[in-house]
C-alpha positions in Angstrom: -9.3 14.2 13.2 -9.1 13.3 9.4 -9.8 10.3 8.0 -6.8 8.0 8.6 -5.4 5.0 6.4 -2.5 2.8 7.6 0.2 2.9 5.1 3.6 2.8 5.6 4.9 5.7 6.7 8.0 6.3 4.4 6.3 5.9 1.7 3.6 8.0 2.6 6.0 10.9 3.4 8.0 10.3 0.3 5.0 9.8 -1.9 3.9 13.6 -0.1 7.4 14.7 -1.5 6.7 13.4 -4.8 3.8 15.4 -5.6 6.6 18.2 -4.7 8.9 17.2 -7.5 9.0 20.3 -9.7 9.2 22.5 -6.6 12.4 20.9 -5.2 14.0 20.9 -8.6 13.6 16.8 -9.4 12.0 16.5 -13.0 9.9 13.4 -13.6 10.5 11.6 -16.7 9.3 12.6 -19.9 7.2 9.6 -20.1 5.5 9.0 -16.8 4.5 5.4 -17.4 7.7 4.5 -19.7 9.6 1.6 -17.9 13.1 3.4 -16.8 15.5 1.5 -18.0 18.3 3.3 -16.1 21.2 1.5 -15.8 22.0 3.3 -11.4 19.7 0.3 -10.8 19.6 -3.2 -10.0 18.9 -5.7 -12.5 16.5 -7.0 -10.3 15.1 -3.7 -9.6 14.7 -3.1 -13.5 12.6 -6.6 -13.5 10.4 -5.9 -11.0 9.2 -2.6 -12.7 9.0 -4.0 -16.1 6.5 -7.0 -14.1 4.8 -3.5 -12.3 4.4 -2.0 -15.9 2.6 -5.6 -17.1 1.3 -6.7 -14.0 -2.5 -8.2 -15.1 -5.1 -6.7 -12.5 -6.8 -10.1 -12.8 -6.8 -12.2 -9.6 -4.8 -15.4 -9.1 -6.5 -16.0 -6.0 -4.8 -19.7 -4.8 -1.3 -18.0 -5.5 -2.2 -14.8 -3.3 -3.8 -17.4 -0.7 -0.4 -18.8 -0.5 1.7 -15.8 -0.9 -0.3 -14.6 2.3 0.0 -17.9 4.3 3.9 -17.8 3.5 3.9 -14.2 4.7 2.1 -15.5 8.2 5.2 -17.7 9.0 5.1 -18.7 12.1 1.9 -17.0 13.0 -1.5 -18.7 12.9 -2.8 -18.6 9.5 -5.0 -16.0 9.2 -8.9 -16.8 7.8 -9.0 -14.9 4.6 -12.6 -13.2 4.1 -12.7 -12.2 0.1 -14.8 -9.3 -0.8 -15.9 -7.6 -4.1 -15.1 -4.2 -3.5 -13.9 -1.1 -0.7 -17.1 -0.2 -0.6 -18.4 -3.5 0.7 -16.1 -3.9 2.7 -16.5 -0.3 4.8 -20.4 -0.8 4.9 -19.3 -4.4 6.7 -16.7 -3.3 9.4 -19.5 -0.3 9.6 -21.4 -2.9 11.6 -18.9 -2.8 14.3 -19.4 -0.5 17.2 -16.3 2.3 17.5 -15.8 0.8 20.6 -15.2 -2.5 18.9 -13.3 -0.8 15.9 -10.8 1.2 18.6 -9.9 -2.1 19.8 -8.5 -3.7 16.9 -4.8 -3.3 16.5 -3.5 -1.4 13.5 -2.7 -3.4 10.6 0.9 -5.4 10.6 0.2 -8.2 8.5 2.8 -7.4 6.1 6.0 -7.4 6.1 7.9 -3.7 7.1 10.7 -2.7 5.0 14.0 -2.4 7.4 15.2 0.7 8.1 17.2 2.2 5.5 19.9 5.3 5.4 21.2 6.5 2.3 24.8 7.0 2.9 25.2 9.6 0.2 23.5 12.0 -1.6 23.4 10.1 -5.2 21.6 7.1 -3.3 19.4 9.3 -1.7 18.2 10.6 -4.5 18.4 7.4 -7.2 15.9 5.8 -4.1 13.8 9.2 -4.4 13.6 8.5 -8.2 12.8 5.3 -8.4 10.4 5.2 -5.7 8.4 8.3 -7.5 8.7 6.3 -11.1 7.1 3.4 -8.9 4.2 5.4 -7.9 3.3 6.0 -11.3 3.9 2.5 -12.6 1.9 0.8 -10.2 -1.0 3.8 -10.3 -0.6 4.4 -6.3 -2.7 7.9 -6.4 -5.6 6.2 -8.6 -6.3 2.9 -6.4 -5.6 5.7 -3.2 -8.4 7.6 -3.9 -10.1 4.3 -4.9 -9.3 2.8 -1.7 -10.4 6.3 -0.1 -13.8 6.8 -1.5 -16.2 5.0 0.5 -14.7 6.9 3.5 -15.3 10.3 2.3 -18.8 9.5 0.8 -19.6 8.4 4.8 -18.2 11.6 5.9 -20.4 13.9 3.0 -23.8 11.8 4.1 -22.7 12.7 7.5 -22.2 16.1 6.5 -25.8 16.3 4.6 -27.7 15.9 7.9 -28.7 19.2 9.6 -27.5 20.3 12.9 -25.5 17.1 13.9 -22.2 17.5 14.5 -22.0 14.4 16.3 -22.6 12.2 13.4 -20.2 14.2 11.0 -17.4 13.2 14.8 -19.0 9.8 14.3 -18.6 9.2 10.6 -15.3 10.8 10.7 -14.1 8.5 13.5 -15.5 5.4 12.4 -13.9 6.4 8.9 -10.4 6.6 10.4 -10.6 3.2 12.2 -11.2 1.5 9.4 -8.6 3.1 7.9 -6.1 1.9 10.5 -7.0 -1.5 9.6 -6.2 -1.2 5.6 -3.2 -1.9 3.9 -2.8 -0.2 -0.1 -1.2 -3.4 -1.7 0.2 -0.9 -4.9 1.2 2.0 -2.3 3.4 -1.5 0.0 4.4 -2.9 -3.2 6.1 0.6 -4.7 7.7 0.7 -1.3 8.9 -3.0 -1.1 10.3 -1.9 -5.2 12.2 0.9 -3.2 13.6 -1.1 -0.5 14.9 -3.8 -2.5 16.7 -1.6 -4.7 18.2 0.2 -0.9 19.5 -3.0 0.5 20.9 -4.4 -3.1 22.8 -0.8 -3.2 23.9 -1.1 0.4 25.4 -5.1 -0.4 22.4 -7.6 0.7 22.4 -10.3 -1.5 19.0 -11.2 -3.6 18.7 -13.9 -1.8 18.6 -12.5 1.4 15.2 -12.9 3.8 14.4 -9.0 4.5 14.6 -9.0 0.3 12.5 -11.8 0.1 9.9 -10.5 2.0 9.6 -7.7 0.2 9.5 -9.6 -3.1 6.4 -11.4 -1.1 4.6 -8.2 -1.0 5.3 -7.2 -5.0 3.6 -10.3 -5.6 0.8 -10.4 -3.6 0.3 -6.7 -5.2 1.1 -8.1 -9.2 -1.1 -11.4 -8.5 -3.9 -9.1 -8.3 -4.4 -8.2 -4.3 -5.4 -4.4 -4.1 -6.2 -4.5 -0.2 -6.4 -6.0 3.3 -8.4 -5.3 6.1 -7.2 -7.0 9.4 -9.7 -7.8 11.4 -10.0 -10.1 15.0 -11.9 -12.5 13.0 -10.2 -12.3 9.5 -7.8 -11.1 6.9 -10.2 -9.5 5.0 -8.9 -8.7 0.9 -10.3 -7.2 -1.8 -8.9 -8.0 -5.4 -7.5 -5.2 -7.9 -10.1 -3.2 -10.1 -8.3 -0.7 -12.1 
């Protein structure tokens, strides 16, 4: 089994199509971190990158506390655990047993986008477009393999130690538990960019609550949040670096 990281799964495929681009005959931009200013979109939409593109990765911490206990609604406020880095925080859910790890429920704190079908081939691709120029803005790939290194790093020390296999299963298993408890705040955020421009296209108006949610996430992810680990015991987050 390879490692595993819980990210929403449209924008995992769709960021897997991205990297595709040039294949399927959709050129990027010239200027891969140039602000589109393409008029197909939303004003709204057209804000929200321009934010992405100055976004500080400094961390407002009482505005993401609150951003995160207004996300919680009508859930019990979740204990929010703050940690320096990925790394720390793998080496502490490493303390938990698999066992323990297996039992924790995959991450859901934030809010899913809702379902979306374009209804025509122009929307289908202006969502493709944007959600690739999103990507790039918000420097998915780079906090991904960010987010990813302290898993693989367990996996090659694994790998280092003669004749067990069991340790490389271990590490690799321990690795993708973890993994199902993280959520990417820039990989949610381009996604919640997408989705907003989706349900503006299809007629919701800005005000609506499945757009506001998704404006939660943005902001949680340009306030400075790079990523959550849900745990029985807390929310644990870890601030942007990059």
């Amino acid at each position: 089994m390879e490692i595993g990281r819980r990210e929403l799964l449209a924008g995992a495929v769709t960021l897997s199509l991205a990297r595709l681009a040039p294949s399927l005959g959709l050129d990027p931009p010239g200027d891969e971190m140039r602000v589109s200013t393409d008029h197909r979109w939303h004003p709204l939409t057209r804000s929200l990158l321009d934010r992405a593109s100055r976004a500080s990765r400094r961390l407002d911490r009482p505005r993401v506390e609150r951003i995160i206990h207004e996300v919680s609604e009508e859930r019990a406020r979740p204990v929010i655990k703050w940690m320096q880095s990925p790394a720390r925080v793998f080496e502490h859910l490493r303390r938990y047993s698999l066992g323990d790890l297996m039992q924790m429920e995959t991450a859901r704190f934030w809010p899913v986008p809702p379902l979306f079908t374009a209804t025509d081939e122009d929307s289908a691709e202006r969502s493709f477009e944007l959600y690739w120029h999103a990507t790039q803005v918000l420097s998915v790939e780079e906090h991904d393999r960010a987010l990813m290194a302290p898993k693989l790093m367990a996996k090659q020390r694994a790998m280092a130690v003669p004749f067990r296999p069991e340790a490389i299963f271990e590490a690799r298993a321990v690795a993708a538990q973890i993994g199902w408890l993280e959520t990417s705040l820039p990989a949610t955020a381009a996604q919640a960019l997408r989705t907003v421009e989706d349900l503006l296209s299809a007629g919701h108006n800005d005000g609506s609550l499945a757009i506001y949610h998704q404006l939660k996430v943005f902001e949680a992810y340009e306030r400075g949040l790079l990523a959550t680990w849900e745990t029985p015991d807390a929310l644990i987050c870890v601030p942007g670096f990059i």
